[in-house]
PyMOL commands that place a pseudoatom at each C-alpha (Angstrom):
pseudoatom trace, name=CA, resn=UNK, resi=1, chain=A, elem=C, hetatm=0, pos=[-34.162, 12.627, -4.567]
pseudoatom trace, name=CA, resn=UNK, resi=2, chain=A, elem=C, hetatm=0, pos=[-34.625, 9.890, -2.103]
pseudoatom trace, name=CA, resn=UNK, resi=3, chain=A, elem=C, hetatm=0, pos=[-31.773, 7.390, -1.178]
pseudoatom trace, name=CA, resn=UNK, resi=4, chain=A, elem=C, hetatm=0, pos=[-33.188, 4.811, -2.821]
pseudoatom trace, name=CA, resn=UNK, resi=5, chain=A, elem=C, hetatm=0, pos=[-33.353, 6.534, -5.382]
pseudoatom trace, name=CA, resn=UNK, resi=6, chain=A, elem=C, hetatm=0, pos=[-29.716, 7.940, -5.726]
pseudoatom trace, name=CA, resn=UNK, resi=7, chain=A, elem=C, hetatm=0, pos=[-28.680, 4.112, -4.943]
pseudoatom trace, name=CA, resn=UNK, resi=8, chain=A, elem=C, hetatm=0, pos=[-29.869, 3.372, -8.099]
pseudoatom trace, name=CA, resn=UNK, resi=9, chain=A, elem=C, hetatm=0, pos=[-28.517, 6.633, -10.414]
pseudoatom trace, name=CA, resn=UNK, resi=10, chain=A, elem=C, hetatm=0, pos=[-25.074, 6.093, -9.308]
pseudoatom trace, name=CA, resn=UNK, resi=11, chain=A, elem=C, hetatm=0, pos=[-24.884, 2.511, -8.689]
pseudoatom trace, name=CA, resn=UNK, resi=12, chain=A, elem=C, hetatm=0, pos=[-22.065, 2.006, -11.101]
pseudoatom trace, name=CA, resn=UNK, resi=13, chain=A, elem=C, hetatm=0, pos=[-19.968, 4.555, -9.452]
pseudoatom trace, name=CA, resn=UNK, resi=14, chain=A, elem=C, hetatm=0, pos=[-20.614, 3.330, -6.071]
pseudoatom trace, name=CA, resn=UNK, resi=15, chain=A, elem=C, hetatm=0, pos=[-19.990, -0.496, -7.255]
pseudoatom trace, name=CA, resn=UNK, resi=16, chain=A, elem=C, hetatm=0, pos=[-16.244, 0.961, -8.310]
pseudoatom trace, name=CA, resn=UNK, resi=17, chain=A, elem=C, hetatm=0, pos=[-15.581, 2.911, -5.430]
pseudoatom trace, name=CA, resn=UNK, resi=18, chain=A, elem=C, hetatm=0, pos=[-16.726, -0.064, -3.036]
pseudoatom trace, name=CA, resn=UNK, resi=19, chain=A, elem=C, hetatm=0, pos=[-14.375, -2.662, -5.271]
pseudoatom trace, name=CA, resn=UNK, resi=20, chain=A, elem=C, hetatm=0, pos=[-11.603, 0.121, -5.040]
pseudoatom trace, name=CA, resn=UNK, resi=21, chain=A, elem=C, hetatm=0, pos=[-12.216, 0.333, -1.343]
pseudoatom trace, name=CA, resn=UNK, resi=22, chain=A, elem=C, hetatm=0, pos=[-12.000, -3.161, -0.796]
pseudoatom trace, name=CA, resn=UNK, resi=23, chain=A, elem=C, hetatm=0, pos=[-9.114, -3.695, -3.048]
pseudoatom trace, name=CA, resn=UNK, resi=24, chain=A, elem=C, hetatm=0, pos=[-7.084, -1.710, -1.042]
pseudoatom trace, name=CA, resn=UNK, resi=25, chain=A, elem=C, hetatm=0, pos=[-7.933, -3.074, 2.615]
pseudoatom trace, name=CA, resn=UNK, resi=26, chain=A, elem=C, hetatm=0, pos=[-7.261, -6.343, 1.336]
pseudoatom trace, name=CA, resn=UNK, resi=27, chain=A, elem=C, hetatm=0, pos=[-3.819, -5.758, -0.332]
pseudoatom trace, name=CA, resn=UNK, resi=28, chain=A, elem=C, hetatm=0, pos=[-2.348, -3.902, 2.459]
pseudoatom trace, name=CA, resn=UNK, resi=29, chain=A, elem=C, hetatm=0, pos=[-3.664, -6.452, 4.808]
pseudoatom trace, name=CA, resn=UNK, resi=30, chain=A, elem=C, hetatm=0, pos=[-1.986, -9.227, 3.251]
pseudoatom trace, name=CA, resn=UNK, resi=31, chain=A, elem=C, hetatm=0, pos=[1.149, -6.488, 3.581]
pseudoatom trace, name=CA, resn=UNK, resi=32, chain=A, elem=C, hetatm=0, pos=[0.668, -6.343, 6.724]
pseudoatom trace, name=CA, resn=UNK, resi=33, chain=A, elem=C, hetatm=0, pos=[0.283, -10.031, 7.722]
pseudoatom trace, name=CA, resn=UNK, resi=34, chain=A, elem=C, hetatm=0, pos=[3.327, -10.631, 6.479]
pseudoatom trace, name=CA, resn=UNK, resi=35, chain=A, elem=C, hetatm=0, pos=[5.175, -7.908, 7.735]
pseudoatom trace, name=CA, resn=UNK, resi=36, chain=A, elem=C, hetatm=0, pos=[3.762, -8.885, 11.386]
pseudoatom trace, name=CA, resn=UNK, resi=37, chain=A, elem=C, hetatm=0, pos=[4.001, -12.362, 11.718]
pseudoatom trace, name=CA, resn=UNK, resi=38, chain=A, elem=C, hetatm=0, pos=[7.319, -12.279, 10.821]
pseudoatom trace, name=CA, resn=UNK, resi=39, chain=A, elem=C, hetatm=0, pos=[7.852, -9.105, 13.714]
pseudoatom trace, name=CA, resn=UNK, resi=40, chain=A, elem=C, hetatm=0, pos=[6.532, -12.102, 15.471]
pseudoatom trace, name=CA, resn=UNK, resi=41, chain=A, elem=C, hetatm=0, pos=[8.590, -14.910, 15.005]
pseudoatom trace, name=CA, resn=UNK, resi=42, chain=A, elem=C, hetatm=0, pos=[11.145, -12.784, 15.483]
pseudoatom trace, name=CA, resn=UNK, resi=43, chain=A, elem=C, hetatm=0, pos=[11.019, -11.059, 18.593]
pseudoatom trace, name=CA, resn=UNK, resi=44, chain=A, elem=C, hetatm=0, pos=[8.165, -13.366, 20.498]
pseudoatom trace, name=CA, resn=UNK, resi=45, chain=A, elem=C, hetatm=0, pos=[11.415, -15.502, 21.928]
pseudoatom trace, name=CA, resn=UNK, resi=46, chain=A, elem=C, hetatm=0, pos=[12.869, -12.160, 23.710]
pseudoatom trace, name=CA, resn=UNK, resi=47, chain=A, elem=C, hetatm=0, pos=[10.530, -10.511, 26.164]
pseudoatom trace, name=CA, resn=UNK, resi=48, chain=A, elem=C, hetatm=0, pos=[12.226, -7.534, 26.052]
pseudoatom trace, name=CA, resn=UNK, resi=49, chain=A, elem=C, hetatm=0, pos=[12.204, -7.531, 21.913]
pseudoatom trace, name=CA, resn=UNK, resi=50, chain=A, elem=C, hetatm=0, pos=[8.196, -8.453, 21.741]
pseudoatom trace, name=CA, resn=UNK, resi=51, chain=A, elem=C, hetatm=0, pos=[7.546, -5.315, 24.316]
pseudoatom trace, name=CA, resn=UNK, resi=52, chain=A, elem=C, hetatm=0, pos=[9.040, -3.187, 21.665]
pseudoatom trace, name=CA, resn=UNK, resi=53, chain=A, elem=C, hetatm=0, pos=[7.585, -4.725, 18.599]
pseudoatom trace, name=CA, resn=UNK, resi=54, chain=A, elem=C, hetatm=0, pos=[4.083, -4.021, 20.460]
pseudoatom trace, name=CA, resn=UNK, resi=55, chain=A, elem=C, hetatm=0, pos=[5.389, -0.979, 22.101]
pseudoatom trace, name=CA, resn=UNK, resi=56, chain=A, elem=C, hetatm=0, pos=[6.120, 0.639, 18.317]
pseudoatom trace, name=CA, resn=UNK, resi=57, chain=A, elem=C, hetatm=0, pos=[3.521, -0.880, 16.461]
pseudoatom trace, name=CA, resn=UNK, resi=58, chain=A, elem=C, hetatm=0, pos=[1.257, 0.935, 19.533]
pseudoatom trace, name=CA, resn=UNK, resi=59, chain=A, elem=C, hetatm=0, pos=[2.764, 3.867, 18.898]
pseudoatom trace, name=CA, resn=UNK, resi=60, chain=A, elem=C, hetatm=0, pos=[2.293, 3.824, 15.173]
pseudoatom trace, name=CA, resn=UNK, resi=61, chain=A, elem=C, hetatm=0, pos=[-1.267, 3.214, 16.123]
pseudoatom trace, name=CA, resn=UNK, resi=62, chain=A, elem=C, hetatm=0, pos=[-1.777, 6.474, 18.450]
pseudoatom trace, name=CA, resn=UNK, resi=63, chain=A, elem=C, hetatm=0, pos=[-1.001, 8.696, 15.556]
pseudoatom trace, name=CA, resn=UNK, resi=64, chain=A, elem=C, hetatm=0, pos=[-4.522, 10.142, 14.014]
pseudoatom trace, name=CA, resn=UNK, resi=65, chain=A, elem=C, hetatm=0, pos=[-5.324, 8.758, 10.669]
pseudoatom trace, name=CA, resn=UNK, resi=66, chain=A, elem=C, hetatm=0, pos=[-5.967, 12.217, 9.105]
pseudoatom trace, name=CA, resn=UNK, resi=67, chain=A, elem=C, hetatm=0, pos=[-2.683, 13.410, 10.330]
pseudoatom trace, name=CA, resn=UNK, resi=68, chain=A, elem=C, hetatm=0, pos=[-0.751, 10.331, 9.210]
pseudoatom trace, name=CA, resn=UNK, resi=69, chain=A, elem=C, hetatm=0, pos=[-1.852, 10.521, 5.978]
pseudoatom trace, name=CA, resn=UNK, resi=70, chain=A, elem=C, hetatm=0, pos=[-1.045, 14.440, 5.814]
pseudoatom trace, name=CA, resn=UNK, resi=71, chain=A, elem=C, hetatm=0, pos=[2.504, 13.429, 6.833]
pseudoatom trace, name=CA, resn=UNK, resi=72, chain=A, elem=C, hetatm=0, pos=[3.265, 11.224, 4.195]
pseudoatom trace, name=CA, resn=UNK, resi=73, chain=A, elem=C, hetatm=0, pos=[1.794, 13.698, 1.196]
pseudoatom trace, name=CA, resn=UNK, resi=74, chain=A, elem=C, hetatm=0, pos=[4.926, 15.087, 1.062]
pseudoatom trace, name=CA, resn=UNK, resi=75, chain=A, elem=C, hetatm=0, pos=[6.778, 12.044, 0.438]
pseudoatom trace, name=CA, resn=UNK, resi=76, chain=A, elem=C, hetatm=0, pos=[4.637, 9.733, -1.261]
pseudoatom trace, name=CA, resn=UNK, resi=77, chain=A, elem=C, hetatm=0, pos=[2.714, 12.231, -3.065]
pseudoatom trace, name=CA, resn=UNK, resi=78, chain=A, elem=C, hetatm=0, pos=[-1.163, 12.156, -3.417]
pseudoatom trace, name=CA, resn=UNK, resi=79, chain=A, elem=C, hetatm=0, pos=[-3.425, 9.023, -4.568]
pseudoatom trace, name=CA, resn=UNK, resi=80, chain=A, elem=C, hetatm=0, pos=[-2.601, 4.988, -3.684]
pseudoatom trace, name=CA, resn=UNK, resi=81, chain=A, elem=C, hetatm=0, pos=[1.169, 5.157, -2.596]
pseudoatom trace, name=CA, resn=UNK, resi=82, chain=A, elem=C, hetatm=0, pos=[-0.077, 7.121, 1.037]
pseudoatom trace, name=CA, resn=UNK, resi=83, chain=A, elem=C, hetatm=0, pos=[-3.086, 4.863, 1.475]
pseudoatom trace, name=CA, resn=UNK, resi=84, chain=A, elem=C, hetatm=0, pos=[-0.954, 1.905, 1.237]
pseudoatom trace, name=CA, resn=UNK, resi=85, chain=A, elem=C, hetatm=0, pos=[1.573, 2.924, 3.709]
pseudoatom trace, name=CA, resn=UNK, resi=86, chain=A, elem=C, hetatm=0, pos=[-0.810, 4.427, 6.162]
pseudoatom trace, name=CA, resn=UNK, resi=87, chain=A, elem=C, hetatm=0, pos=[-3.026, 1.053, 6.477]
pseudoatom trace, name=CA, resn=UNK, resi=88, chain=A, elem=C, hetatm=0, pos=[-0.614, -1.058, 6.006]
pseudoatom trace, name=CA, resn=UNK, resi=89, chain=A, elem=C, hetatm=0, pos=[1.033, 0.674, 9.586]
pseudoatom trace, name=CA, resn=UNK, resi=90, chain=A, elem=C, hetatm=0, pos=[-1.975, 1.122, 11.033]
pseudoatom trace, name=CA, resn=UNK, resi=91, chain=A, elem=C, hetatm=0, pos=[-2.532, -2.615, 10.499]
pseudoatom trace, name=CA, resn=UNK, resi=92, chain=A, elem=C, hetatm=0, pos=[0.202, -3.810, 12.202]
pseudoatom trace, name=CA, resn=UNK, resi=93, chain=A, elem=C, hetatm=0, pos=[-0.474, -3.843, 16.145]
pseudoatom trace, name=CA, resn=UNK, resi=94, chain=A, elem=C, hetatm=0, pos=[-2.937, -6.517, 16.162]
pseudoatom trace, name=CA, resn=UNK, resi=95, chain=A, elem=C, hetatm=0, pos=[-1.484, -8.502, 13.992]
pseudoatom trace, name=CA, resn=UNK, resi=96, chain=A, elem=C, hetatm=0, pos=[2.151, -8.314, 15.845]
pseudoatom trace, name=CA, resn=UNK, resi=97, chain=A, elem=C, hetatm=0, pos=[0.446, -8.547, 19.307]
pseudoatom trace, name=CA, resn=UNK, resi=98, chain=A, elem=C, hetatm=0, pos=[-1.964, -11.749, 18.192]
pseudoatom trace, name=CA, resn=UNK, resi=99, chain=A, elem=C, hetatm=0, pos=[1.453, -13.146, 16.956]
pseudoatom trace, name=CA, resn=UNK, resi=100, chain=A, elem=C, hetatm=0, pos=[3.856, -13.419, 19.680]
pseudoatom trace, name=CA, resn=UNK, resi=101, chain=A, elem=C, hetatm=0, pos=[0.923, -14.127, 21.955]
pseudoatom trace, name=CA, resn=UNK, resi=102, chain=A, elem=C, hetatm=0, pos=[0.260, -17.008, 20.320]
pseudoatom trace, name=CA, resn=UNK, resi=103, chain=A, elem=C, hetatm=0, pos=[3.350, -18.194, 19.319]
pseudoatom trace, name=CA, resn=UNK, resi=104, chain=A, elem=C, hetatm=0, pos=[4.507, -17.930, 22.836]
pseudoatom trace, name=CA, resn=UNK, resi=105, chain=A, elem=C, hetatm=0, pos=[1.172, -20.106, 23.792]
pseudoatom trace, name=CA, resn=UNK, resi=106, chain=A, elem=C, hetatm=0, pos=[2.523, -23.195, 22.623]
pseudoatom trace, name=CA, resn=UNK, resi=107, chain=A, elem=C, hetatm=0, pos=[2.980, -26.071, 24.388]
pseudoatom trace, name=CA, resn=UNK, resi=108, chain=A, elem=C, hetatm=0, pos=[6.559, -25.789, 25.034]
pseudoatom trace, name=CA, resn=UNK, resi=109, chain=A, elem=C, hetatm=0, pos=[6.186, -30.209, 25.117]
pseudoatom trace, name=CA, resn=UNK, resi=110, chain=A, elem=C, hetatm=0, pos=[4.863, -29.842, 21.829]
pseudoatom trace, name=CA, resn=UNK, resi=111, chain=A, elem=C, hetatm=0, pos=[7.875, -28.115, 20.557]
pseudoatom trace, name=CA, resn=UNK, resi=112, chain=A, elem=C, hetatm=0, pos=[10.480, -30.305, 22.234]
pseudoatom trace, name=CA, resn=UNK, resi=113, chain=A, elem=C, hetatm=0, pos=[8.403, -33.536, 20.623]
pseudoatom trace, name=CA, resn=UNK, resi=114, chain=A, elem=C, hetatm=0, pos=[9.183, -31.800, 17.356]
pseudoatom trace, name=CA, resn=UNK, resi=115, chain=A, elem=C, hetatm=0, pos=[12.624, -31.674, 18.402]
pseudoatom trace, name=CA, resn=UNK, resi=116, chain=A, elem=C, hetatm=0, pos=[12.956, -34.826, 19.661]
pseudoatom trace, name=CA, resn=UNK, resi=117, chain=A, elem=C, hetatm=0, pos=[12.269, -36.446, 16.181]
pseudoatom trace, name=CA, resn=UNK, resi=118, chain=A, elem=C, hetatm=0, pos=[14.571, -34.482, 14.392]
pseudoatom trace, name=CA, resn=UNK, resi=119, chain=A, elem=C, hetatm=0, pos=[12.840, -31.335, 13.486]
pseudoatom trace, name=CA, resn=UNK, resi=120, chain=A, elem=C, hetatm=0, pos=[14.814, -28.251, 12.460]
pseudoatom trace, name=CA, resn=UNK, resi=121, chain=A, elem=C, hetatm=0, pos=[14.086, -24.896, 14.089]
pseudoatom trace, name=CA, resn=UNK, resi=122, chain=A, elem=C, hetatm=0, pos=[12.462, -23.926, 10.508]
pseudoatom trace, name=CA, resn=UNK, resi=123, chain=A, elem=C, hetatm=0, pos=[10.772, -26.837, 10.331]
pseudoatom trace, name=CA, resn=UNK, resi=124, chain=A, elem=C, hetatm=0, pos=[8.943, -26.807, 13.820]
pseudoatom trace, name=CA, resn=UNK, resi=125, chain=A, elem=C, hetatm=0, pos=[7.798, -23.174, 13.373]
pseudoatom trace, name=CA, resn=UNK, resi=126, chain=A, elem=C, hetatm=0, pos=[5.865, -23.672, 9.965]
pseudoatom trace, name=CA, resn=UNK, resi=127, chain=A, elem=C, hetatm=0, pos=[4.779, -27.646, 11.351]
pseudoatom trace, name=CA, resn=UNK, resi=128, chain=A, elem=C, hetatm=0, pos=[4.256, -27.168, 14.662]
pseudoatom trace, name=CA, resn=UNK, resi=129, chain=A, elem=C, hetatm=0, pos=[4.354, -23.418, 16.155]
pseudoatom trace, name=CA, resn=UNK, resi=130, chain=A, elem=C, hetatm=0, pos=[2.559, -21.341, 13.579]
pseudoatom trace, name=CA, resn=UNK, resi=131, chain=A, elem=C, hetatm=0, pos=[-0.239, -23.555, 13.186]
pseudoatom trace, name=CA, resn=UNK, resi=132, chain=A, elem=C, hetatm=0, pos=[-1.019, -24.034, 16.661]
pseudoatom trace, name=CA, resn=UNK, resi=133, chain=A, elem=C, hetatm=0, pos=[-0.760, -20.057, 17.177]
pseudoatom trace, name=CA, resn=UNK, resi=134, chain=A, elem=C, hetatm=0, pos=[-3.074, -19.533, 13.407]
pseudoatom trace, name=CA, resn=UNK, resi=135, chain=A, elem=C, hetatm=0, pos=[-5.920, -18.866, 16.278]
pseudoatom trace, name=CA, resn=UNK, resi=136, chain=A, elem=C, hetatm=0, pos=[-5.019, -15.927, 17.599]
pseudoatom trace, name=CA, resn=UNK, resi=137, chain=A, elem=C, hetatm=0, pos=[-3.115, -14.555, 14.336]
pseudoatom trace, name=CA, resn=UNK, resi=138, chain=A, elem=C, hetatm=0, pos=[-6.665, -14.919, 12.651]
pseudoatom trace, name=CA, resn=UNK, resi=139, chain=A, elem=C, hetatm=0, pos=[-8.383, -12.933, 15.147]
pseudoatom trace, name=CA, resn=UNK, resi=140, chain=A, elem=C, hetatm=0, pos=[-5.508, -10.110, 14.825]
pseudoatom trace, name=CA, resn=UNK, resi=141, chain=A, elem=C, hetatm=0, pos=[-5.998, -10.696, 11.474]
pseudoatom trace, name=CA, resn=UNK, resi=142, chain=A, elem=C, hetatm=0, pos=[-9.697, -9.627, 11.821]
pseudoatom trace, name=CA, resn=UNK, resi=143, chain=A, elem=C, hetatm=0, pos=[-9.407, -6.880, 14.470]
pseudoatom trace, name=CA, resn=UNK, resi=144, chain=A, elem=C, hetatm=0, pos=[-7.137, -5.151, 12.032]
pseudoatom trace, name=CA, resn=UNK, resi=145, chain=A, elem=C, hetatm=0, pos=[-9.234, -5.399, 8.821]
pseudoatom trace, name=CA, resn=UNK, resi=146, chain=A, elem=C, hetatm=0, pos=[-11.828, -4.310, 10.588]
pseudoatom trace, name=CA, resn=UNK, resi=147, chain=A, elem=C, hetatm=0, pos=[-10.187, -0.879, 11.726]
pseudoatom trace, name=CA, resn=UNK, resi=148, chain=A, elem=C, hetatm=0, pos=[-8.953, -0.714, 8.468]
pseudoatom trace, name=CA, resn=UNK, resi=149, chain=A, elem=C, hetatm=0, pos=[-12.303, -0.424, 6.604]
pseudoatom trace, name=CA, resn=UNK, resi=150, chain=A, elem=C, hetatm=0, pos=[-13.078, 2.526, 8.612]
pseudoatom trace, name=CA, resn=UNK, resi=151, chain=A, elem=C, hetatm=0, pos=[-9.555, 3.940, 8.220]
pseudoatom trace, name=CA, resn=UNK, resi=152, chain=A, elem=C, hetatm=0, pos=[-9.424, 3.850, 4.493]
pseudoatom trace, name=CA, resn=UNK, resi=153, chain=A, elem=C, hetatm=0, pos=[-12.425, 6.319, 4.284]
pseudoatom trace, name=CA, resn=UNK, resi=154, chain=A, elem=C, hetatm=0, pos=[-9.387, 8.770, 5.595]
pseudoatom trace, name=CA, resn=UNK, resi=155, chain=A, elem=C, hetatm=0, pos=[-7.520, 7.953, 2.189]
pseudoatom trace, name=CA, resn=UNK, resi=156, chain=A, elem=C, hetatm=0, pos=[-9.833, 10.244, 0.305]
pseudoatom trace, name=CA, resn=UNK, resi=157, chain=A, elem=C, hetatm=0, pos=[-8.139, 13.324, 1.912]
pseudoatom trace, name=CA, resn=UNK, resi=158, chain=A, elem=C, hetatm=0, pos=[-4.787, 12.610, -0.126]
pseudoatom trace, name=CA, resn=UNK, resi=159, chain=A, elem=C, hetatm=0, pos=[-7.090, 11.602, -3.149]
pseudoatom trace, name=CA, resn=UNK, resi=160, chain=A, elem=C, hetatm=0, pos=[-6.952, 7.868, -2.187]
pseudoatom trace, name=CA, resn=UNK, resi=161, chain=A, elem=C, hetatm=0, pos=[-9.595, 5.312, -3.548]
pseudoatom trace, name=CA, resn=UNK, resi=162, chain=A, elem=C, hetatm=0, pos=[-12.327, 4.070, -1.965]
pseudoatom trace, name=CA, resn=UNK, resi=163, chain=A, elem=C, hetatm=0, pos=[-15.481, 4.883, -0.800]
pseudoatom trace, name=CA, resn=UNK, resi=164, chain=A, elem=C, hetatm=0, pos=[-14.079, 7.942, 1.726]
pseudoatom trace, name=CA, resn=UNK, resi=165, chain=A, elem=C, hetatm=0, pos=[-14.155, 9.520, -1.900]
pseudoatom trace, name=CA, resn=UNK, resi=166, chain=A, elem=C, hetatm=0, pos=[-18.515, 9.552, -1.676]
pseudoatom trace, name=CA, resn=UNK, resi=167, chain=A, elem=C, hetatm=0, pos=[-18.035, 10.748, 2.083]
pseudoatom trace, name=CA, resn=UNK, resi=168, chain=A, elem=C, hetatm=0, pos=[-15.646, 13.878, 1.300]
pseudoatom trace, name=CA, resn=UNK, resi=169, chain=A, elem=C, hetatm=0, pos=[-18.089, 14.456, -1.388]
pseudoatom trace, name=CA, resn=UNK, resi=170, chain=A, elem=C, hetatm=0, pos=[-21.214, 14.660, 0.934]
pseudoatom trace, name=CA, resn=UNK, resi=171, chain=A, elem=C, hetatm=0, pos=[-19.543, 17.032, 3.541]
pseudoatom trace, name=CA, resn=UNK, resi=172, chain=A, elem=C, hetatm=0, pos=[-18.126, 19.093, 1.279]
pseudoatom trace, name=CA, resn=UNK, resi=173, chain=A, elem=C, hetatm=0, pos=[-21.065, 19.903, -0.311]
pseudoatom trace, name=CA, resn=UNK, resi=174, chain=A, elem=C, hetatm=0, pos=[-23.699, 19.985, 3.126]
pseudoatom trace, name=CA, resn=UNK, resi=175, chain=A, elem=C, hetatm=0, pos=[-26.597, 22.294, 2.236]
pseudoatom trace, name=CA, resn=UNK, resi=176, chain=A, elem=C, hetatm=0, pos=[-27.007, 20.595, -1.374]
pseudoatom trace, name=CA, resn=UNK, resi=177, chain=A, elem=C, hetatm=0, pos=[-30.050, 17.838, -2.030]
pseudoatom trace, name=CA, resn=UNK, resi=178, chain=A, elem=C, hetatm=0, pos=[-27.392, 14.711, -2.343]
pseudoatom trace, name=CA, resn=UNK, resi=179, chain=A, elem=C, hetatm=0, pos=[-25.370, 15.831, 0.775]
pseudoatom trace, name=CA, resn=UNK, resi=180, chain=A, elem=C, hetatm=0, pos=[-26.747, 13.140, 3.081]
pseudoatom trace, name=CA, resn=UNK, resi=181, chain=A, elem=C, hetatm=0, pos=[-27.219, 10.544, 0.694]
pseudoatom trace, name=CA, resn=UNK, resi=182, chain=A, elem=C, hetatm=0, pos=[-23.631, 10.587, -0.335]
pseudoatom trace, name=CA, resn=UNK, resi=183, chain=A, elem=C, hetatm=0, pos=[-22.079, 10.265, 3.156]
pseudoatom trace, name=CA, resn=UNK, resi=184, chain=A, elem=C, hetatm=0, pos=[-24.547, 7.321, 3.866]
pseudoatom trace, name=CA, resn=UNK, resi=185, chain=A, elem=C, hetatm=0, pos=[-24.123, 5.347, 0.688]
pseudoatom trace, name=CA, resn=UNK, resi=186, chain=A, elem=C, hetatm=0, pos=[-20.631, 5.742, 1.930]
pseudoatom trace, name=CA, resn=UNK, resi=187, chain=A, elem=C, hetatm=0, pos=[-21.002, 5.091, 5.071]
pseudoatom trace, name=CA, resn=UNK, resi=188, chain=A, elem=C, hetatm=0, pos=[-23.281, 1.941, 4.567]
pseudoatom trace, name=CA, resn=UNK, resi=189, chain=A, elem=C, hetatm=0, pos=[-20.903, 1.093, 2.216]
pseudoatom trace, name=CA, resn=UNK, resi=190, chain=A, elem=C, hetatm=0, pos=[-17.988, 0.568, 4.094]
pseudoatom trace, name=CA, resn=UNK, resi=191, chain=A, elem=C, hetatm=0, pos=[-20.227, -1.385, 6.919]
pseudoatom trace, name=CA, resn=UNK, resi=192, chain=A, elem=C, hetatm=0, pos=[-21.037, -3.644, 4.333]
pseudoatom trace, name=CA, resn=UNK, resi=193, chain=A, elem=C, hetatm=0, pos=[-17.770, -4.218, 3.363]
pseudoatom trace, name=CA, resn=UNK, resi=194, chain=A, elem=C, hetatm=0, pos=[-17.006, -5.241, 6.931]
pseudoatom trace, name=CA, resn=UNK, resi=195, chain=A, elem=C, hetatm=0, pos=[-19.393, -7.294, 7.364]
pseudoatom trace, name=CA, resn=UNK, resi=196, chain=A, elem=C, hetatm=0, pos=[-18.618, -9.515, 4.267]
pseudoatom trace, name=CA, resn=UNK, resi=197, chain=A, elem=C, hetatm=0, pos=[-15.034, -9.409, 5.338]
pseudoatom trace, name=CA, resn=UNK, resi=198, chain=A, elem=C, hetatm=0, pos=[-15.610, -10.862, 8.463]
pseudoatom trace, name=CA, resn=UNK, resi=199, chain=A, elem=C, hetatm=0, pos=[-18.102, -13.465, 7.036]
pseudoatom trace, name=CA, resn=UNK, resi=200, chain=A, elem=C, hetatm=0, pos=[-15.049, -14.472, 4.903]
pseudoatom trace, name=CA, resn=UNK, resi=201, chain=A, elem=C, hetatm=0, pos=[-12.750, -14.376, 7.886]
pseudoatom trace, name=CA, resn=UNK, resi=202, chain=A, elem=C, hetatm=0, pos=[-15.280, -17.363, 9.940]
pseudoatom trace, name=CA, resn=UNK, resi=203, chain=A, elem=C, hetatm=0, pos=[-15.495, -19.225, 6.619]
pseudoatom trace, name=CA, resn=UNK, resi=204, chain=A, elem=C, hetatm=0, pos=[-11.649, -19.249, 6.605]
pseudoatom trace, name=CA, resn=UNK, resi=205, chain=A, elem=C, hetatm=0, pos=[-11.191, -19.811, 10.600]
pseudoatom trace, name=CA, resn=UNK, resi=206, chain=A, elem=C, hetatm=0, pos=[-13.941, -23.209, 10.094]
pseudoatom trace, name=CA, resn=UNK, resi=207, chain=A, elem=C, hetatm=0, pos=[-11.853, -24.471, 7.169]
pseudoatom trace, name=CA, resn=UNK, resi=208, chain=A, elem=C, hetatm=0, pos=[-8.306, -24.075, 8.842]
pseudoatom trace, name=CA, resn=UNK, resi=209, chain=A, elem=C, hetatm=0, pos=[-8.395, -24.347, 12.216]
pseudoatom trace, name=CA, resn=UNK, resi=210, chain=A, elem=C, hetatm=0, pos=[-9.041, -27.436, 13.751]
pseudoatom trace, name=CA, resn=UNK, resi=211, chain=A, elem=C, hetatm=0, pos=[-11.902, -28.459, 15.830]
pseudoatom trace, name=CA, resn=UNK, resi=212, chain=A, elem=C, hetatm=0, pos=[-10.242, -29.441, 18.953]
pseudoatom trace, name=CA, resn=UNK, resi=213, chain=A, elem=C, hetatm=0, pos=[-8.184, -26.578, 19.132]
pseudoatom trace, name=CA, resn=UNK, resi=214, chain=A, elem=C, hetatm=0, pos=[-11.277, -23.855, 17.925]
pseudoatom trace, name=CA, resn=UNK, resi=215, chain=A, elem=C, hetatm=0, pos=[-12.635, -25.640, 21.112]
for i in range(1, 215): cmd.bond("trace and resi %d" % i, "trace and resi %d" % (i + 1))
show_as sticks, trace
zoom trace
């Protein structure tokens, strides 16, 4: 059987595991947004805080996906509950790093404008500071997707969704007619996924980021 020809056999199963696959990048992404722009609006004001909110997320980064997920069988158990935590960590440095980087890029007249008219501390970080720094968050926001597409393949070792599933399935059965096809529907799969992802991300960067400052 040809690829083109096991493309269209399991189709339907491919189509799930590539919406599963999906599905889970983007939840724990938005996870992990949240989790690390507010790391960086807290520590980006303290030099010595934002080194160790990069410092650990960096960390957190060094350890191997396979083994990461391996450590957390045990206490998560099998399936979703692993994937999520492991991406969702693994998610974290760019995102944390692209924060206080930008954050700590604004105009520092800018701020004290704000200030001057009567602007609370709240209300210049959501009007003024994390708009001007969305640049930079976006592109963490990117780098990490991106390294989480490949990442979530990993997920099929603890019986995580996705299309790692297709992958496992091709090298664990190497010798056999489908073998190859399997790890490249995969494997195309997940580039595809990517791809669209970042599409999304430009569409998203034109619509809400300025001109003058994308300039």
């Amino acid at each position: 059987m040809n690829f083109w020809d096991y493309l269209g056999n399991r189709h339907q199963q491919l189509l799930q595991d590539a919406y599963q696959h999906a599905s889970a990048v983007f939840q724990c992404m938005v996870v992990a947004t949240v989790i690390g722009v507010l790391i960086g609006v807290v520590t980006y004001r303290s030099e010595w805080a934002g080194n160790l909110a990069t410092t650990t997320t960096s960390t957190i980064l060094t350890v191997p996906s396979l083994a990461m997920i391996g450590l957390l069988i045990p206490v998560a158990g099998l399936g979703v509950a692993p994937t999520v935590i492991a991406l969702t960590l693994y998610g974290l440095l760019p995102i944390v790093r692209n924060s206080i980087v930008g954050l700590r890029g604004v105009d520092p007249s800018l701020v004290d404008a704000a200030k001057g008219i009567g602007m609370s501390r709240v209300a210049r970080l959501f009007k003024v500071e994390l708009p001007l720094a969305w640049p930079p968050i976006l592109t963490g926001i990117r780098v990490s997707t991106q390294m989480l597409m490949g990442i979530a393949a990993i997920a099929a070792y603890a019986s995580g969704p996705g299309l790692g599933n297709e992958i496992f399935r091709g090298i664990g059965s190497l010798g056999s007619k489908n073998a190859l096809n399997q790890v490249l529907a995969g494997t195309l799969g997940i580039i595809v996924l990517a791809l669209l992802f970042d599409a999304a991300y430009v569409l998203i960067g034109r619509l809400t980021i300025p001109r003058g400052i994308r300039v």
